[in-house]
N, C-alpha and C positions, 0 to 999 in steps of 0.2 A: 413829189418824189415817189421811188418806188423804192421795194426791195427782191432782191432776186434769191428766190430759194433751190437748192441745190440737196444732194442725199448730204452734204455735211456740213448746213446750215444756209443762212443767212450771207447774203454777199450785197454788195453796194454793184453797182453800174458796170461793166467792165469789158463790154463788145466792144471792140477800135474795129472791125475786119472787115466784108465786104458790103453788098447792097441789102440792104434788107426788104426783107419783102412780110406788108401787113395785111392776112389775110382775116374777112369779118366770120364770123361761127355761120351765117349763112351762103358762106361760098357755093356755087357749085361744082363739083367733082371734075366737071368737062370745063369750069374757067381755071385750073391747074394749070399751073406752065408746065408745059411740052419738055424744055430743056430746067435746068436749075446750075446752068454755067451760072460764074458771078455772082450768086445770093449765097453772103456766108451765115444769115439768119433768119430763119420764118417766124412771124409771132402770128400764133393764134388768137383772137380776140375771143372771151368769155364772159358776154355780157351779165350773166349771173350766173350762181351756181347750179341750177336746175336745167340749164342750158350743156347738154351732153356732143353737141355736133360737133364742136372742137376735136375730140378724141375719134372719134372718124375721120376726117380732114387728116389727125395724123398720124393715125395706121394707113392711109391710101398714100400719105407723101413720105413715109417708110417705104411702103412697097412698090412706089413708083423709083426708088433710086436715092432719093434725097438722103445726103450722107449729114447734112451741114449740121448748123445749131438750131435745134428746134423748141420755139418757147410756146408756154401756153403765157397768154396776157388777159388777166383780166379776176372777176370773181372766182375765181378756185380756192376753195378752201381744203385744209390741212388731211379731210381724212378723202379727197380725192387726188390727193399725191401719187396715191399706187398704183392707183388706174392711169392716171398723166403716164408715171412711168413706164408701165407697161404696154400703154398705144404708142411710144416715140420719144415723147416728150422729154428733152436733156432739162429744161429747169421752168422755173413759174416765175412770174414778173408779178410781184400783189401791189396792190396801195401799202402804204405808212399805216393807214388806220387799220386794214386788214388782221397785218403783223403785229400793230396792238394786241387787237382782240383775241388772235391766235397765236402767242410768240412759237421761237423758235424751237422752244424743245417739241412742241406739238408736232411740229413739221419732220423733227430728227428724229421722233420715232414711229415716222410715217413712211421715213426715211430704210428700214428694212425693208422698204418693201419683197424682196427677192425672199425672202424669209419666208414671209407673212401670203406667200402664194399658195394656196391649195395642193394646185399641182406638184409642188415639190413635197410635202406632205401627203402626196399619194404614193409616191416612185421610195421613200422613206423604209 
């Protein structure tokens, strides 16, 4: 099982929509589909945490167009939420045991991110 985390917690399973499409953290940028008709979900695959490719992958399928649902799937832990969400990323797929180790509240106030941005602390 997994858990999907979101800026206001924890949620169980809850995609029914189109194709999904599972891309691995060493994709290349030129194997990107062309069009993104018909895929109502991209997962990023993060095979650990130390593993940053993912969030490239999806600021380039931000800025190619891709409107849909974009997840990161895999090792992402709590205090790279911020980063997730500011490359694209709409939510995080973890393991069970993950969400153990780290529960939810970790994640919810990881969950400011928007806050907790520098930049806006500059413009202040």
């Amino acid at each position: 099982m997994s858990v999907i985390v979101r800026d206001d917690g924890f949620h169980a399973e809850d995609f029914d929509g189109d194709a999904v499409l599972d891309l691995a953290s060493d994709t290349s940028l030129n194997a990107l589909p062309a069009s993104f008709d018909g895929i109502g979900m991209i997962r990023v695959a993060f095979p650990a945490f130390s593993d940053g490719r993912g969030f490239t992958l999806a600021r380039h399928l931000r800025g190619r167009g891709y409107a849909g649902r974009l997840r990161a799937k895999g090792h992402v832990i709590a205090d790279q939420y911020a980063m997730a969400r500011r490359c694209g990323f709409d939510e995080i797929e973890i393991s069970d045991d993950l969400a153990a180790r780290q529960p939810e509240a970790h994640w919810r106030f990881r969950a400011r991110w928007r806050e907790q941005d520098y930049r806006s602390r500059l413009t202040a």
